[in-house]
C-alpha positions in Angstrom: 7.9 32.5 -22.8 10.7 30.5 -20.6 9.7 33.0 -18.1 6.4 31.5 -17.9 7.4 28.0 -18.1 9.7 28.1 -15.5 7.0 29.3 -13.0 4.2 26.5 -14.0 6.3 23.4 -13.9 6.9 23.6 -9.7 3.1 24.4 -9.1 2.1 21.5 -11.1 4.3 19.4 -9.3 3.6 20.9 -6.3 -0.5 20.6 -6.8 0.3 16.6 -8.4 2.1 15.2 -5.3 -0.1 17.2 -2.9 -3.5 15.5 -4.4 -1.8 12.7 -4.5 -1.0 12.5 -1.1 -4.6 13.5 -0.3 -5.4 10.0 -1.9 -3.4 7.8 -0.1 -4.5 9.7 3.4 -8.5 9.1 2.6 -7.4 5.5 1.5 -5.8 4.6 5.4 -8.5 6.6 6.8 -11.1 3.3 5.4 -8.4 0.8 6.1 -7.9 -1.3 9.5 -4.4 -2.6 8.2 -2.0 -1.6 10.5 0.9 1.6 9.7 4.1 0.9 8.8 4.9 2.8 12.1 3.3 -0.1 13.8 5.0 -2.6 12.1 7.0 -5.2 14.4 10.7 -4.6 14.5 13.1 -6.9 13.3 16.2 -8.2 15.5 18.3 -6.9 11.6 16.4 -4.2 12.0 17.8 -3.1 15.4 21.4 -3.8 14.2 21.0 -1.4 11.7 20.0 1.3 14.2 22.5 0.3 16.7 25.4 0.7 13.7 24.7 4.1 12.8 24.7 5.2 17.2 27.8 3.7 16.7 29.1 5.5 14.1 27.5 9.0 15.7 29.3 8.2 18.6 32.7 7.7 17.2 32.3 10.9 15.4 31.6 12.4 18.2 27.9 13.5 17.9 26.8 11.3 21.0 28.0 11.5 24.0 29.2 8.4 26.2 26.0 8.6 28.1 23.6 9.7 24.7 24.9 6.4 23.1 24.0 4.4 25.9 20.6 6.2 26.6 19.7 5.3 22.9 21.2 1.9 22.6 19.5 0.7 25.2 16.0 2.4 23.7 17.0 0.3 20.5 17.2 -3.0 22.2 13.8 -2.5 23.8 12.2 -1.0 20.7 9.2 -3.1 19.6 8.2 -1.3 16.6 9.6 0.3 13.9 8.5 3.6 14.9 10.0 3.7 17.8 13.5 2.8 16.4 13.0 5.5 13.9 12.8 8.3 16.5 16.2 7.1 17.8 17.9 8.3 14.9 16.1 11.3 13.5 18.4 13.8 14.5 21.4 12.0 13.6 20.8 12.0 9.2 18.7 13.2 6.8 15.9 11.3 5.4 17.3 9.7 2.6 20.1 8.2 4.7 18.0 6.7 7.6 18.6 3.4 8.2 14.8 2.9 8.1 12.2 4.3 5.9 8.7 4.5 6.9 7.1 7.3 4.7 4.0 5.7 3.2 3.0 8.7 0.9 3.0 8.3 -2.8 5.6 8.4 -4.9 5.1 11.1 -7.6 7.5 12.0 -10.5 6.6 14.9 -12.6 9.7 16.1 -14.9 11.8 14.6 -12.5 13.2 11.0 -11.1 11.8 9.8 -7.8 12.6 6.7 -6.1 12.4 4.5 -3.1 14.8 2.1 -1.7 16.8 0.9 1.0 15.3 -0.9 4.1 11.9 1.1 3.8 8.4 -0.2 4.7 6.0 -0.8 1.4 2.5 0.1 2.1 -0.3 -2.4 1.4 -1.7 -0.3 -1.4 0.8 2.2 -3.0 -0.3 5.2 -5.3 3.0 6.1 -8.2 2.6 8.6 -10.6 5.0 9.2 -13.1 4.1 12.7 -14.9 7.1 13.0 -18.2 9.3 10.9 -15.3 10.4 7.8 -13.7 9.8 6.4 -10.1 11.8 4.0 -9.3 11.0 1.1 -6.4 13.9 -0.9 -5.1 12.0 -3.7 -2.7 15.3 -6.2 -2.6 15.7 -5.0 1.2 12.2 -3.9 1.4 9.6 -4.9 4.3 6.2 -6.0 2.1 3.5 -5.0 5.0 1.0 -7.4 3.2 1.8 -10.7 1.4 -0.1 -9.1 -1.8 0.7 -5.8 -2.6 -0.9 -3.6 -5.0 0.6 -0.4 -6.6 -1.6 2.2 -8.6 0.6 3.7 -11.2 -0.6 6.5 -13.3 1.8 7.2 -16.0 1.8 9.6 -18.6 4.4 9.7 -21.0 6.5 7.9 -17.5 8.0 5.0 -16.5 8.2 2.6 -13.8 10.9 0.9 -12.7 10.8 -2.0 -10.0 13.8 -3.7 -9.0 12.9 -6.8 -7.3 14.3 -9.8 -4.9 14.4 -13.4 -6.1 11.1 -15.3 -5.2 8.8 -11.9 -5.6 6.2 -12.2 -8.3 4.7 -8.8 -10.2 2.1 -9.2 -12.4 0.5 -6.2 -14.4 -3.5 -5.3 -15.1 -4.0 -3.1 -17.2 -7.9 -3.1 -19.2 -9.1 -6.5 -18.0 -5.6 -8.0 -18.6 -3.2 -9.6 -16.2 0.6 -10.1 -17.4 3.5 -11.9 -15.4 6.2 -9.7 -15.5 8.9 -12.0 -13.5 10.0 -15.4 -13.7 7.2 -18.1 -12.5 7.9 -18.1 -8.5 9.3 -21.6 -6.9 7.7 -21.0 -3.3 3.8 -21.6 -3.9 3.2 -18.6 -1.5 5.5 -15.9 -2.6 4.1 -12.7 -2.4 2.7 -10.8 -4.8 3.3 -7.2 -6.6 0.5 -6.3 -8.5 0.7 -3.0 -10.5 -2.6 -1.8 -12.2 -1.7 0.4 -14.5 -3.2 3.8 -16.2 -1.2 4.5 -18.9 -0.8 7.0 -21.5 2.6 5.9 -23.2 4.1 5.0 -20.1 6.8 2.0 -19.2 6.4 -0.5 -16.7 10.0 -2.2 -16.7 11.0 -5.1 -13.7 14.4 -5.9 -13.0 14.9 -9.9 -11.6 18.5 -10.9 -10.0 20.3 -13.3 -12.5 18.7 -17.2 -11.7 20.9 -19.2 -9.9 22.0 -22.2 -11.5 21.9 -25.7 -10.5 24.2 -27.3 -9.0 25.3 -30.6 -11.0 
């Protein structure tokens, strides 16, 4: 009986994050709004990249004339994607200084989570299967002004951690629920999770308000 359990649980997750990702792929396929690959690059953005050639070099797994090659490539890097490819060979995924995978985030009988300085699509499937995803969007880059995140969760959860000034609001049957503090810039943008539930969690996490000085 464990036998068989043991070899179900990987194909369903397997067969959940690969229909999943089907999703989001026919979504961009009817969308105009640019990837996060083509995304403008950030002066920040370049230091990042230019601290880990450092480090690579220092370490000794760029040459003299590597690190120059690349640091120059950095400086003259007008996207995103193009200062990802710098460092692809230098660290795993999880530990790139950029993060521009746009596919869904999918938990099934496991934790799964995004953060760091990674790019969140405009429209963002989550599915959280006896799981929790996790989205960390303090050093996040929001590619629209209003996001919205589709979050399927069956006995799941979702976590968002979020930066001060960032409103999320939930709908869910008709509904529409505030979920942070009331924004004090009129045009903050805008996290909007819509919600498929069966028991499932949808918790935010706000930095501590600042108080006023007297």
């Amino acid at each position: 009986m464990n036998e068989r359990t043991g070899s179900w649980l990987p194909r369903l997750q397997e067969v959940g994050e690969r229909l999943a990702e089907e999703l989001i792929t026919a979504r961009r396929a009817r969308s105009d709004t640019p990837g996060p690959r083509e995304l403008r690059a950030s002066d920040d953005d370049r230091e990042r990249v230019a601290q880990v050639l450092q480090d690579a070099h220092a370490d000794g797994r760029l040459t003299l004339e590597e690190f120059e090659e690349r640091l120059g490539a950095v400086y003259s890097s007008r996207t995103l994607g193009e200062l990802v490819a710098v460092t692809a060979d230098l660290l795993p995924a999880e530990q790139q200084p950029l993060k521009l995978d746009g596919r869904p985030v999918s938990a099934f009988f496991k934790k799964e989570q995004r953060d760091g300085r990674w790019v969140v699509p405009a429209e963002l499937d989550v599915t959280a299967m006896f799981g929790t995803t996790k989205l960390d969007l303090r050093d996040a880059i929001l590619q629209n002004r209003r996001i919205v995140i589709n979050a399927t969760l069956v006995f799941g959860g979702l976590e968002i951690h979020v930066p001060e000034d960032l409103e999320v609001v939930r709908v869910a049957k008709g509904r529409t629920v505030r979920l942070t503090r009331q924004p004090t810039e009129p045009d903050a943008p805008v996290v909007e999770v819509r919600t498929t539930n069966f028991v499932g969690e949808v918790k935010v996490k706000e930095p501590p308000r600042r108080k006023r000085r007297r």
